[in-house]
N, C-alpha and C positions, 0 to 999 in steps of 0.2 A: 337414377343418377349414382353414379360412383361416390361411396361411403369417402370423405374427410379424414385424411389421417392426421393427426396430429404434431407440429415438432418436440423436442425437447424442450423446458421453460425460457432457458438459455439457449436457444437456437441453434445455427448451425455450427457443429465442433467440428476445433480445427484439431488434426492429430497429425504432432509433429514428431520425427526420431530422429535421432544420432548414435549410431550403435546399441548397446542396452539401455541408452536416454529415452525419456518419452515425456514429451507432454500435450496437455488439452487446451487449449483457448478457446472462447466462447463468441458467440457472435453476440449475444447482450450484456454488452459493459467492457467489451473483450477481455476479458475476466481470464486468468489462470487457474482452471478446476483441478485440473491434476500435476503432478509432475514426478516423477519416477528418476534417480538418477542412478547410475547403475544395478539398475532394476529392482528398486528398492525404494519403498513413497518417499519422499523428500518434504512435501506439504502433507496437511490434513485438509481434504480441500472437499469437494461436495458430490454426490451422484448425478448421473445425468436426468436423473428424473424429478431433481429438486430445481427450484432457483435461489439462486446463493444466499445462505443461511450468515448472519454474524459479519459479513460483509469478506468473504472466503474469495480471495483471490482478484479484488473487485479494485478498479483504478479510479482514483478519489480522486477529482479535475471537476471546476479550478479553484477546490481549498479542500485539503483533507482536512480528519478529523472533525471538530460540532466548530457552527459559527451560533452565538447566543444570539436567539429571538429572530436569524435570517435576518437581520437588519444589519446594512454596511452601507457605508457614504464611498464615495471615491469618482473625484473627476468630475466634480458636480452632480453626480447620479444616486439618490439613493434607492436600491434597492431591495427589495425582500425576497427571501427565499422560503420555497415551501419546510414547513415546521416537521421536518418526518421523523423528528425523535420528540413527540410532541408532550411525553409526559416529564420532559426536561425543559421545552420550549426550545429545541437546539433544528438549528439546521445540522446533516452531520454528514462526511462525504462525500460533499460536489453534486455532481448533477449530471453526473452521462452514465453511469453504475449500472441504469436501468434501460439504453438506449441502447437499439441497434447497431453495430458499426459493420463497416463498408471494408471488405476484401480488397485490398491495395494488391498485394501477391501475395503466391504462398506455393514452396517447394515445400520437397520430404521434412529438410532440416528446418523451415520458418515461416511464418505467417506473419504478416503485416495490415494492422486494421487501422481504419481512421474513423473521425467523427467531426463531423460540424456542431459549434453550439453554438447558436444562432440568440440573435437580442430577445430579451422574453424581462418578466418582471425580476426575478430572480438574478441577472447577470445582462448589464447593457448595451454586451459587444460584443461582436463576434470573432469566434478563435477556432480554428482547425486543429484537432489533436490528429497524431500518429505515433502507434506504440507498436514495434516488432518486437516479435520474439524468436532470437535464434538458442537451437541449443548445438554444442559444440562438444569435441571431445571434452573440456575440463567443465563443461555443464552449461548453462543456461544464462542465455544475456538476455534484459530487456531495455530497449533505448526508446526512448519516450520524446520525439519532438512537438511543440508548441507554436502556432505561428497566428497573430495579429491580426486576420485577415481584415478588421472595422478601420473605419477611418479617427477613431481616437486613442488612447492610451487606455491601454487593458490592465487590470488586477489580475498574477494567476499567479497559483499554488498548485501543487503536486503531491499526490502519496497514493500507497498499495499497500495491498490488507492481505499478503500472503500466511497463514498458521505452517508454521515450522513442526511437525512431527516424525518421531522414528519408534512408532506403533508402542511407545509405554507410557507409561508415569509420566508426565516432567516430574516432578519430585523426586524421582532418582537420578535425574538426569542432568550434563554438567552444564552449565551458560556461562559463554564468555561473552560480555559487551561492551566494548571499547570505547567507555563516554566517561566522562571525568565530570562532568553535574547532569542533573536532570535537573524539570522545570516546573514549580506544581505550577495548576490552571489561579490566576489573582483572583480574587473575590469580584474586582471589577475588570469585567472581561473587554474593557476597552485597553485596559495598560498592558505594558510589556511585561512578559512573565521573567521571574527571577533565574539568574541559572544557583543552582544550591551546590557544592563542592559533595561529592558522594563517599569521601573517604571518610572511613569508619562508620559507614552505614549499611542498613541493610541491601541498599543498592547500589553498592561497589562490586560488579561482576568483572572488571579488569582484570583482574585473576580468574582461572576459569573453576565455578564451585557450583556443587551441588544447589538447583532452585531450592528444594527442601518445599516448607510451605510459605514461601513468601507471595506475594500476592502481587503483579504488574498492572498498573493503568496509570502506565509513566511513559512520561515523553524527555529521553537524554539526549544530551546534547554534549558540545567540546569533544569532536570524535576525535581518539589517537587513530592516523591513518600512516599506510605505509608509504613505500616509498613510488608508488603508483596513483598516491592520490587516493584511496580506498580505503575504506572503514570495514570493519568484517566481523562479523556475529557467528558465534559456533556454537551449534546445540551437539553435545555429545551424551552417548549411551555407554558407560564403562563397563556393561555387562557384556554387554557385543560386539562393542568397539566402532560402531558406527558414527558416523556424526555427519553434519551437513550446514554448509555455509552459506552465508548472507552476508553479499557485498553491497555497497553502495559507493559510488563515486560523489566528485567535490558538489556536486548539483543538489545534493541532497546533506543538510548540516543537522538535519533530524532523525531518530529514532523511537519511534512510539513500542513499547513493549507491554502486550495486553493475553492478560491470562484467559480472561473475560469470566474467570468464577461463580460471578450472578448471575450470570447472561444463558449460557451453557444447560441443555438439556443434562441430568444427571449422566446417563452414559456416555456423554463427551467431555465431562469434566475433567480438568488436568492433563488431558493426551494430548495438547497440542498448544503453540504460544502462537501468539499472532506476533510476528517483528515489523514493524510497517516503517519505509524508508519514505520523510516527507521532503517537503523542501522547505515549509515554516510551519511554528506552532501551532496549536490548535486556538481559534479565532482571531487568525489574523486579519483577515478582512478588515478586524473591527478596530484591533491596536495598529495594523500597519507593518508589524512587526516581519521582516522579512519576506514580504509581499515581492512576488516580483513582478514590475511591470515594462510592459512589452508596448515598445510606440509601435503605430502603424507599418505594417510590412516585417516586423523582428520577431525572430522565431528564437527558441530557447530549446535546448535541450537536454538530458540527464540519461545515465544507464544505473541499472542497477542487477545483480544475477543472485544465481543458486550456485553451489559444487557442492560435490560430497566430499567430506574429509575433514 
């Protein structure tokens, strides 16, 4: 018999261009592995012969970030979700991260995947995800629709775990993040988290300044947005002059900012920040707290992209 060859962990990759643009999607988690924007990495993102490490490029549906103990009530249903950050007790990430998804189309410049997640112990209704990725002359859109498909009212949340790098230090490198509070996690993770005002603290990056060695595992909020509706993250390198952006639109009123410093093998320490664009805190499930829900047949959608510059 003919010898078994094996796929990649993350299955089949999709490789998409748009002049010296490139990037990779994954067929498990439809995950964004690489992204290249004028031929230049844009993320820190993962080899094709791993499966996504730190949660690299991986779409968090339907609650980013940890929900505590997987326990959430909603709509009369209480549910539990598997413990997969168990030496916290957290659920953390959603639940399709690790799932095959389904080839909708896919030309030179985009790919388009979908997923069902169907009623299970974890989540009691079911919802169709659809996330494309096109990339464009000014870089890279991703539009992420949501749609009700159960016959009751649905809980969902949104967020992506892209690592923002341009091959150095962060600690020499400049961050600007357009958020006027962040939000620590309450002690009791049923309440609303507070928003705290950032001015004069060490997490006021509105101006754009040097990370230095400050440390992220914050999630900011009160985006200043322009005049398109859009929030926008810049990581710059003053040595080279490079730099590379992160947009989000009004669908998303959260930014999770994670260095991941304990988490991180030694040689990947510091070269790379995670910017993750949510749509509510982390354990909302459980406070409520910007939860959106979707009655039967209402779909919801969000964009969010890369450029250089």
């Amino acid at each position: 018999m003919p010898r078994q060859t094996s796929s990649p962990p993350s299955g089949h990759q999709y490789r998409i261009t748009h002049g010296d643009h490139e990037a990779v999607v994954t067929q498990v988690g439809a995950s964004l592995r690489e992204c290249a924007l004028g031929g230049l990495p844009a993320i820190d993102g993962y080899d094709v012969t791993e499966r996504a490490p730190d949660g690299r490029g991986q779409v968090l549906a339907p609650f980013p970030n940890r929900l505590a103990g997987g326990r959430y009530t909603f709509g009369g249903h209480t549910c539990q979700v598997a413990l997969d950050e168990p030496e916290t007790a957290n659920a953390i990430h959603g639940m399709v991260r690790w799932l095959d998804w389904t080839e909708v189309s896919s030309t030179e410049h985009d790919v388009v995947l979908s997923c069902t997640l169907r009623p299970q112990p974890g989540y009691a209704w079911e919802l169709s995800l659809q996330v494309g990725y096109h990339l464009e002359a000014d870089g890279l859109t991703v539009v992420t629709a949501a749609t009700n498909t159960g016959a009751e009212p649905a809980p969902f949340g949104l967020g992506f775990h892209p690592y923002l790098g341009l091959g150095a230090s962060i600690e020499g490198l400049e961050l600007l993040v357009p958020a006027g509070s962040h939000c620590p996690v309450p002690a009791d993770r049923d309440e609303a988290p507070t928003h705290v005002d950032v001015t004069g603290t060490s997490l006021d990056f509105r101006a754009a300044r040097a990370v230095g060695p400050v440390v992220f595992d914050t999630v900011f909020a009160d985006l200043e947005r322009d005049g398109d509706g859009r929030a926008q993250v810049r990581l710059a390198d003053p040595a080279s002059g490079r730099a590379v952006r992160l947009w989000v639109d009004e669908a998303f009123p959260y930014l999770m900012v994670y260095s991941a410093d304990g988490v991180l093998p030694a040689e990947r320490r510091r070269q790379s920040v995670a910017v993750e664009p949510m749509t509510c805190p982390p354990h909302a499930f459980r406070s409520g707290v910007d939860v959106v829900t979707l009655a039967p047949g209402e779909s919801w959608s969000g964009a969010w992209g890369l450029a250089a510059g």
